[in-house]
ROVEX-774447 format. One record per residue: residue in three letters; x, y, z of N, C-alpha, C, O in turn. Coordinates in pm, 1 decimal. Atoms other than C-alpha are relative to their C-alpha. Last residue first. Layout:
N
PT    r      n.c1      n.c2      n.c3     ca.c1     ca.c2     ca.c3      c.c1      c.c2      c.c3      o.c1      o.c2      o.c3
PT  Ala         X         Y         Z         X         Y         Z         X         Y         Z         X         Y         Z
...
//
This chain:
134
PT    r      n.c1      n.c2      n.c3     ca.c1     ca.c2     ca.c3      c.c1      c.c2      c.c3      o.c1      o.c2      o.c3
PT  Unk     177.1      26.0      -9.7    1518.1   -2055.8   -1784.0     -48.1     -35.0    -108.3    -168.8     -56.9    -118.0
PT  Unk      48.8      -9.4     133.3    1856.8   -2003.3   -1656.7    -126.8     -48.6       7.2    -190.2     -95.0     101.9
PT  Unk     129.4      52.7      26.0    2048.2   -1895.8   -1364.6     -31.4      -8.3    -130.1      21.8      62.1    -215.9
PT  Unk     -45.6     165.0      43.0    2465.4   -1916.1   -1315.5    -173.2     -42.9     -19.6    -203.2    -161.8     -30.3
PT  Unk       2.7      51.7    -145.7    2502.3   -1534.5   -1153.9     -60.4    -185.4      16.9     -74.4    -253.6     118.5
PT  Unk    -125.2     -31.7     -30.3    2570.7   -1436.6   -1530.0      -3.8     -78.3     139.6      65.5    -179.8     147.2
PT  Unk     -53.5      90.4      24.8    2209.0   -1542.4   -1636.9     200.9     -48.1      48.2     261.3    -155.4      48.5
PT  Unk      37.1     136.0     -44.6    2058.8   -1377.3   -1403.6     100.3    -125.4     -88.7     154.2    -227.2     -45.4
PT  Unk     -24.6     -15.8    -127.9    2298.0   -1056.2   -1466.0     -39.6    -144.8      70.9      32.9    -209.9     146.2
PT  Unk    -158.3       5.8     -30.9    2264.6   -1077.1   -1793.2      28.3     -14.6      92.8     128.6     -85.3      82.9
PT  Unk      62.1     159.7      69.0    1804.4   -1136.2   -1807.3     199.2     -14.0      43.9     230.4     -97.1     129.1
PT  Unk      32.9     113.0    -147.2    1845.3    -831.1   -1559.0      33.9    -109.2     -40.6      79.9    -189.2      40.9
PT  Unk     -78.1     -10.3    -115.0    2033.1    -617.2   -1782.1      -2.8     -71.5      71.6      90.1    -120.0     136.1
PT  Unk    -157.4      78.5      36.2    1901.0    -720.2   -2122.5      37.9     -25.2     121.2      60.7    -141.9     152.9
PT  Unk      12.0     151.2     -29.8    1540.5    -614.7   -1909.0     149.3     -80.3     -73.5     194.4    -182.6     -22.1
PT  Unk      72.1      82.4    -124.5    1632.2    -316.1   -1836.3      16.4    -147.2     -17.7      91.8    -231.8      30.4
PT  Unk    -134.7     -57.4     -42.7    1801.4    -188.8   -2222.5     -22.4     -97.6     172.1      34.9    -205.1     189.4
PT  Unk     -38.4     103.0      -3.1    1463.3    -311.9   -2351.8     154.3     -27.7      39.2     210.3    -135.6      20.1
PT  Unk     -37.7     -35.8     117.4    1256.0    -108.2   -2142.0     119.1     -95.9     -56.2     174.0    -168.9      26.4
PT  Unk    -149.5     -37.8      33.8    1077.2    -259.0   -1877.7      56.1      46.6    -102.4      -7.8      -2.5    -195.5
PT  Unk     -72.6     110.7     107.8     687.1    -273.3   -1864.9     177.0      52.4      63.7     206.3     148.5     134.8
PT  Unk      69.9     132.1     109.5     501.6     -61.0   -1620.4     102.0     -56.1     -64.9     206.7     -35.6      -3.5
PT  Unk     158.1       0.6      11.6     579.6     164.9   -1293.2     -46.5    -121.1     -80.2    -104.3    -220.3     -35.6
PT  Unk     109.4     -26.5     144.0     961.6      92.0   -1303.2    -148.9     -52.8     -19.2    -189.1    -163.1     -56.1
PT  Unk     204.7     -44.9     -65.6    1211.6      81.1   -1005.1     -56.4      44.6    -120.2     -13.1     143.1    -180.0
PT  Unk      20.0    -168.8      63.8    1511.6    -113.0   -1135.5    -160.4      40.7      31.5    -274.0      -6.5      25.7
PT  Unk     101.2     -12.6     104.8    1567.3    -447.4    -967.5      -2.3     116.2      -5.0      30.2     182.4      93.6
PT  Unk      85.1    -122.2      45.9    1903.3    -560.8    -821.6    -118.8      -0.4     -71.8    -131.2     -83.8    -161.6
PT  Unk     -64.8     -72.4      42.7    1956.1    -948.2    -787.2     -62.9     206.9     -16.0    -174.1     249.3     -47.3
PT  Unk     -84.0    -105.9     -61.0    1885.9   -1114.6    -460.1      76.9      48.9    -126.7     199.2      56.4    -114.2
PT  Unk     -94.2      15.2      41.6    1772.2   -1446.0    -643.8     107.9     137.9      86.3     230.1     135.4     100.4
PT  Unk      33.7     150.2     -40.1    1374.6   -1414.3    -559.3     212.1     -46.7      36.5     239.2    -105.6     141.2
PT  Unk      30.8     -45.1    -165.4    1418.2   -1020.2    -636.3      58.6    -145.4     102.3     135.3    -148.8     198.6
PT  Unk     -82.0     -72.2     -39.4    1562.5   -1136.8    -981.0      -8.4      16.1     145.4      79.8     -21.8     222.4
PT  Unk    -117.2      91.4     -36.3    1278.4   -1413.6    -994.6     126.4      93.0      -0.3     202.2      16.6      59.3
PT  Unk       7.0      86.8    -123.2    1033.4   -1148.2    -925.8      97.3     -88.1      39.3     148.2    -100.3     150.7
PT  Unk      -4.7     -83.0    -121.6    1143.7    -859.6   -1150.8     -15.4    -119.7     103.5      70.7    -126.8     191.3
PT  Unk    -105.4     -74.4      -3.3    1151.0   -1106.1   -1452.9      56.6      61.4     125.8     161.2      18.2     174.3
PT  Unk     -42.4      81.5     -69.3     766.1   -1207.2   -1359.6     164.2     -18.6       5.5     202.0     -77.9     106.5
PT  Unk      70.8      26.3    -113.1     676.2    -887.7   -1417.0      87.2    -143.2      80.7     156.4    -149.2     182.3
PT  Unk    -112.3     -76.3    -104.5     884.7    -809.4   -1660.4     -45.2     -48.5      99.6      39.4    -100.7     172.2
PT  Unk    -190.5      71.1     -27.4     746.8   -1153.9   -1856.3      72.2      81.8      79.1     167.0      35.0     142.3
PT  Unk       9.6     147.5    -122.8     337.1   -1068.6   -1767.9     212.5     -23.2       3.9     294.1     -39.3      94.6
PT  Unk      83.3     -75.6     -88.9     433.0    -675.8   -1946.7     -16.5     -89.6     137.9       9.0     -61.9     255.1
PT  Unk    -150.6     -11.2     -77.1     614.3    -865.4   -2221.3     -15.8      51.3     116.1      87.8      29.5     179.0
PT  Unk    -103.7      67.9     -13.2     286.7   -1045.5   -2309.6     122.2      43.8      47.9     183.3     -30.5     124.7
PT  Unk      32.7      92.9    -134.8      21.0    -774.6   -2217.8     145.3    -152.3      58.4     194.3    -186.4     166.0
PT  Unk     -27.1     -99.1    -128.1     208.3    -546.5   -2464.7     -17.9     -69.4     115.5      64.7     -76.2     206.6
PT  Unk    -119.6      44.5     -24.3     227.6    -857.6   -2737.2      23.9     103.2     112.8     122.8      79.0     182.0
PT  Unk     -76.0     140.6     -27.8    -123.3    -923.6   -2700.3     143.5      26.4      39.6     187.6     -16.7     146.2
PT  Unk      31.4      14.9    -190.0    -189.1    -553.5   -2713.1      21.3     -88.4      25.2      99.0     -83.6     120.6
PT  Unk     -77.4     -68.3     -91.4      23.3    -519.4   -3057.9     -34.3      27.8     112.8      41.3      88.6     188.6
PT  Unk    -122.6      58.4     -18.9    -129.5    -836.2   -3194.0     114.2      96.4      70.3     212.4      55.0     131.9
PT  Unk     -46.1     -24.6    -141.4    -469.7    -715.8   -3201.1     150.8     -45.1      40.3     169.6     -55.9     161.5
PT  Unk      46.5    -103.6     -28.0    -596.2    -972.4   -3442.0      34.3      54.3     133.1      32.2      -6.0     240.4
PT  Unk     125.3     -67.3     -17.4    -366.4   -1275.6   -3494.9     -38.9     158.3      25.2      51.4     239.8      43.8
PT  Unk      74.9    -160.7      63.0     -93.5   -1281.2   -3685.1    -192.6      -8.6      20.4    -294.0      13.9     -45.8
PT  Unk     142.9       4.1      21.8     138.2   -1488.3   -3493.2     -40.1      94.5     -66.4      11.5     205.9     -75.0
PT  Unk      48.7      69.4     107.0     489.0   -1463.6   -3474.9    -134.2     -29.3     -44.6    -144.3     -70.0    -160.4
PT  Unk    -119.2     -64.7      89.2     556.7   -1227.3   -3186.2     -15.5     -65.5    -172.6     -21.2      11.1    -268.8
PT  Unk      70.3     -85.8      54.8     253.1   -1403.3   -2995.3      80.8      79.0    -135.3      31.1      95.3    -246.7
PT  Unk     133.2      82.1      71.8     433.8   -1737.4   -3018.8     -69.3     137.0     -33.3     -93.0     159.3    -152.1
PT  Unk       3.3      92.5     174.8     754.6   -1575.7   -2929.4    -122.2     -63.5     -48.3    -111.4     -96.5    -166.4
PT  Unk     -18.6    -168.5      74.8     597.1   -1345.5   -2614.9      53.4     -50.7    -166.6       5.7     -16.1    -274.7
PT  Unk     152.8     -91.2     -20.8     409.3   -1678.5   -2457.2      59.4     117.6    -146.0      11.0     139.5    -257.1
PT  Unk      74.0      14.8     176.0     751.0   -1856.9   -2550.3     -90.5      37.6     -31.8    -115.8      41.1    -152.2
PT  Unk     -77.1     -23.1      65.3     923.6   -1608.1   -2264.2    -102.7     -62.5    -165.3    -148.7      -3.9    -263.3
PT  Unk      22.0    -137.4      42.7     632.6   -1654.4   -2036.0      99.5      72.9    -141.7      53.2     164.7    -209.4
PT  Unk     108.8      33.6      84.7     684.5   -2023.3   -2045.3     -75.5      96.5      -8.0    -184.8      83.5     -63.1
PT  Unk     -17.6     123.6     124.1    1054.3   -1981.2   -1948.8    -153.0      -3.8     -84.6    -155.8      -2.2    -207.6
PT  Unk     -45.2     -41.5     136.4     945.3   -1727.3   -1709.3      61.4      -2.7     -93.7      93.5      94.9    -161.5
PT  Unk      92.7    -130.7      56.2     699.2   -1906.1   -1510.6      73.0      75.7    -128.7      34.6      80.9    -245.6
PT  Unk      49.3      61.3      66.5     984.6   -2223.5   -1496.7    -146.8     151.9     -64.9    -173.2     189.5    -179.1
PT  Unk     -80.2       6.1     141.0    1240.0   -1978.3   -1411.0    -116.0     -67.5     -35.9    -164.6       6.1    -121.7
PT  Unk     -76.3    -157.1     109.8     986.6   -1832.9   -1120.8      69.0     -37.0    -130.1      31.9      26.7    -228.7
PT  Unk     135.3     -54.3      58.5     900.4   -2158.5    -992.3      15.5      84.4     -79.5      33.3      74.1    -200.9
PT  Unk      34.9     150.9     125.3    1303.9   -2319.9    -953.0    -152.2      65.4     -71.5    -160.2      75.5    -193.9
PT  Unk     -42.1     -81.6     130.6    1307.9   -1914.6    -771.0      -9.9    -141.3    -130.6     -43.7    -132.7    -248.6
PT  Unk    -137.2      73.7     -26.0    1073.7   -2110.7    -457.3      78.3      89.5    -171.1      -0.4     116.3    -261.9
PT  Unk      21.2     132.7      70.0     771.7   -1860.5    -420.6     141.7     -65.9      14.4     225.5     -18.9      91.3
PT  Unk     -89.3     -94.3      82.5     826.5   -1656.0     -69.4     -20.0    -163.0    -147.6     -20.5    -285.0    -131.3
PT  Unk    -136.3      73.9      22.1     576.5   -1830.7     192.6      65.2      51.0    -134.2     -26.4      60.1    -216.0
PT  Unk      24.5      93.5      92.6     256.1   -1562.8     293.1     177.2     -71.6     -47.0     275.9       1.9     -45.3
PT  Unk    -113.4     -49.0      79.1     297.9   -1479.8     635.8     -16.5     -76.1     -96.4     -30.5    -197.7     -83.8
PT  Unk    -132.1      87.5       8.5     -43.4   -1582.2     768.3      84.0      45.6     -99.8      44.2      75.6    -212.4
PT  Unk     -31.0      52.7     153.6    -317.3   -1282.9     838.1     138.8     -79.8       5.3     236.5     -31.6      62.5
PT  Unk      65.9      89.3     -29.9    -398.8   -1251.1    1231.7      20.4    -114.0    -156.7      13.1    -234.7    -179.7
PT  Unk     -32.4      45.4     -97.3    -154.6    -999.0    1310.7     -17.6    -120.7       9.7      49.2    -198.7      77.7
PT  Unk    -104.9      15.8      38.6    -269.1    -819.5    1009.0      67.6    -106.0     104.4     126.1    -186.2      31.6
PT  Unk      24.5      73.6     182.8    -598.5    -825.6    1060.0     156.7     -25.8      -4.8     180.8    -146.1       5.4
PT  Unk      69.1      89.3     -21.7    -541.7    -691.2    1426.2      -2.0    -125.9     -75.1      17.4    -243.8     -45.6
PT  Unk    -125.0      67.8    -120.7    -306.7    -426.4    1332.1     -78.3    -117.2      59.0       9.6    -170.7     126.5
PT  Unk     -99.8      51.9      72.8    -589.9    -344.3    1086.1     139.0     -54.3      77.4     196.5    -158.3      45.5
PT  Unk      33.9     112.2     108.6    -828.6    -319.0    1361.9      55.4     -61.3     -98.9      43.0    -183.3    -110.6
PT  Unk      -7.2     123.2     -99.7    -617.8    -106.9    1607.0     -48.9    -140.9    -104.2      14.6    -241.7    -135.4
PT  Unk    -147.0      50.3      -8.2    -555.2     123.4    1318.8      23.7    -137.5      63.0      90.8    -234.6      27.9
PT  Unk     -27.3      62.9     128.3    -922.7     167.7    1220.4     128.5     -73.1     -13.3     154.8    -169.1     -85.7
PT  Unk      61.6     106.9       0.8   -1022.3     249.4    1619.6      24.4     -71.8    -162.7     -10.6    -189.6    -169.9
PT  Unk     -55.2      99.4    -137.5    -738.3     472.5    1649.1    -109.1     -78.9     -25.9     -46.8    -168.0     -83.6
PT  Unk    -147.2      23.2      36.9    -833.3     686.0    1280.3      40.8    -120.2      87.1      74.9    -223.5      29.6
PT  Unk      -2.9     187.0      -2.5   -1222.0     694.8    1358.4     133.6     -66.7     -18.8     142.8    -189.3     -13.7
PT  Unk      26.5      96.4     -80.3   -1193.8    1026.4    1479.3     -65.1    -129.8       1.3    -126.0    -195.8      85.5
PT  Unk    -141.6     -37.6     -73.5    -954.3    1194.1    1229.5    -101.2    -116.0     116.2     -59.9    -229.8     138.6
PT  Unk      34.2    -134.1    -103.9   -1229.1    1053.0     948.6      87.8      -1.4     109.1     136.9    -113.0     126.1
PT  Unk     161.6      -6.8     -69.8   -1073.0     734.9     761.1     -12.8     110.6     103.9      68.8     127.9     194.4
PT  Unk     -34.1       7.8    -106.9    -773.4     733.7     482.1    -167.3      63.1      88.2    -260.0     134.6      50.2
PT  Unk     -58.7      99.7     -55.5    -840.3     572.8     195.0      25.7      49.4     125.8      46.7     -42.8     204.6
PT  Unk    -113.8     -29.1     -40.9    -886.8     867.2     -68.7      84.6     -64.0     136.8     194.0     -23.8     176.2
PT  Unk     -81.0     -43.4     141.1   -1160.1     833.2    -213.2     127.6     -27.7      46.0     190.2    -113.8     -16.0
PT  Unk      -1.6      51.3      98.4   -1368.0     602.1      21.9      49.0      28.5    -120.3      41.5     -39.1    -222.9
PT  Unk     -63.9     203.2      -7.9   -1251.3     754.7     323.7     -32.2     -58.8    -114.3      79.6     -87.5    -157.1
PT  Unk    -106.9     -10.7     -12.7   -1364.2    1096.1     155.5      76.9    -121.4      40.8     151.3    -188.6     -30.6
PT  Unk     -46.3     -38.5     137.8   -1685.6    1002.2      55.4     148.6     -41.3      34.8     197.9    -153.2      20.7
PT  Unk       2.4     166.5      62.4   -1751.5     850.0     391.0      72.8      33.4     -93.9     190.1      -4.0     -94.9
PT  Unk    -109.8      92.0     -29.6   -1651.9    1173.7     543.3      41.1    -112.4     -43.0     152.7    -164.3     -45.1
PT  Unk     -98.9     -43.8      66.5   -1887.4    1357.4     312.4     131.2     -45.6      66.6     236.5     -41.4       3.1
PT  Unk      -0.4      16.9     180.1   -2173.8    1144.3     404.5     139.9      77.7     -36.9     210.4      -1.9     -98.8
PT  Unk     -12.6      94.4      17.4   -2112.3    1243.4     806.6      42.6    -119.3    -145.0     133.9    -200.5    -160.1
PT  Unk    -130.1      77.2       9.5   -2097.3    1544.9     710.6      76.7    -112.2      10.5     186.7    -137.0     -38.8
PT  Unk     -63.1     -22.2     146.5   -2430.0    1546.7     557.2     198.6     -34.1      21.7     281.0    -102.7     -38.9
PT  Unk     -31.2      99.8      89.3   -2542.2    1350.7     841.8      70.6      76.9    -122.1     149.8      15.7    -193.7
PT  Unk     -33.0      85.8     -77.8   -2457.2    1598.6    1102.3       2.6    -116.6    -115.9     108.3    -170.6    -148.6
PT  Unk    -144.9     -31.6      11.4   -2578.3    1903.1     877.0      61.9    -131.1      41.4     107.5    -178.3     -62.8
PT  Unk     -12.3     -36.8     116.0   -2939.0    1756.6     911.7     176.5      17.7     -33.9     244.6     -79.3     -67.2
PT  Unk     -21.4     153.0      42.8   -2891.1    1654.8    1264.6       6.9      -1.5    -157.7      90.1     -79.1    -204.7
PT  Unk    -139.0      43.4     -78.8   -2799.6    2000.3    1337.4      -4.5    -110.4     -36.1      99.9    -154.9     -83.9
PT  Unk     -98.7     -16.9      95.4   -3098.6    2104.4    1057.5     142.8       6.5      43.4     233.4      53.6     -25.3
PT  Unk       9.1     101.8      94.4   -3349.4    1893.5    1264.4      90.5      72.3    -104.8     108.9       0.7    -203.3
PT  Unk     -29.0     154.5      -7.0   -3271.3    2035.8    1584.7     -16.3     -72.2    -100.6      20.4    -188.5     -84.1
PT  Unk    -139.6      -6.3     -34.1   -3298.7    2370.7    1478.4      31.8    -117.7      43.3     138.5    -151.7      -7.9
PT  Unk     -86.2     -36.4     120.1   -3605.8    2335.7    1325.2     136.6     -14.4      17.8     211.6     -66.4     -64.7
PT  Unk      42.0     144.4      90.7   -3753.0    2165.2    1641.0      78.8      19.4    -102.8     169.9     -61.5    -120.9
PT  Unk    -110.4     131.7     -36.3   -3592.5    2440.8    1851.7     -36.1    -101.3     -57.4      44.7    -191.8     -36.6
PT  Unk    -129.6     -41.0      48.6   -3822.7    2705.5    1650.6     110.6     -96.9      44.0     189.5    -138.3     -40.9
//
């Protein structure tokens, strides 16, 4: 009878074990007692990772200068698919939009995906107002 019982403590033992993993692996954060040994490690990593260097904003106009004719070339085209092309296309230009603003110290508007086109007038005015171009 203590054999059984010892093999369905270790039994249980891995299962939760397995369902901790799960859980760190859904949801990112790691079992309560592995928490201090995960922290120390990433504070480690991090400590050890080099500050990455901020791009220069001269980069940025040139990105979105040749993101800009990206969205006119697709805009005119008639290839296949032309309304995901052109989603992916303005999608790379907020993107990079948001950066050289940031890059420049101008406001950015908090927005999950694309900009709307009210947004981006704003920013493109503002950059261009504060003497940038692209």
């Amino acid at each position: 009878m203590p054999y059984v019982l010892g093999n369905v403590a270790g039994l249980a033992a891995v299962v939760a074990g397995l369902v901790g993993g799960v859980r760190w692996l859904s949801s990112g954060q790691p079992p309560r007692l592995l928490r201090p040994v995960v922290d120390r490690a990433q504070a480690w990593l991090d400590a050890r990772r080099p500050v990455p260097e901020p791009i220069p904003p001269v980069l940025l106009a040139l990105e979105l200068s040749r993101l800009a004719r990206h969205v006119r070339t697709v805009e005119e085209s008639d290839l296949p698919r032309k309304a995901e092309r052109l989603m992916a296309a303005r999608l790379a230009y907020d993107h990079a939009l948001r950066d050289y603003c940031r890059a420049v110290d101008i406001p950015v508007p908090t927005a999950i995906r694309g900009l709307s086109r009210e947004q981006r007038f704003d920013m493109e005015s503002a950059l261009i107002g504060a003497g940038h171009e692209w």
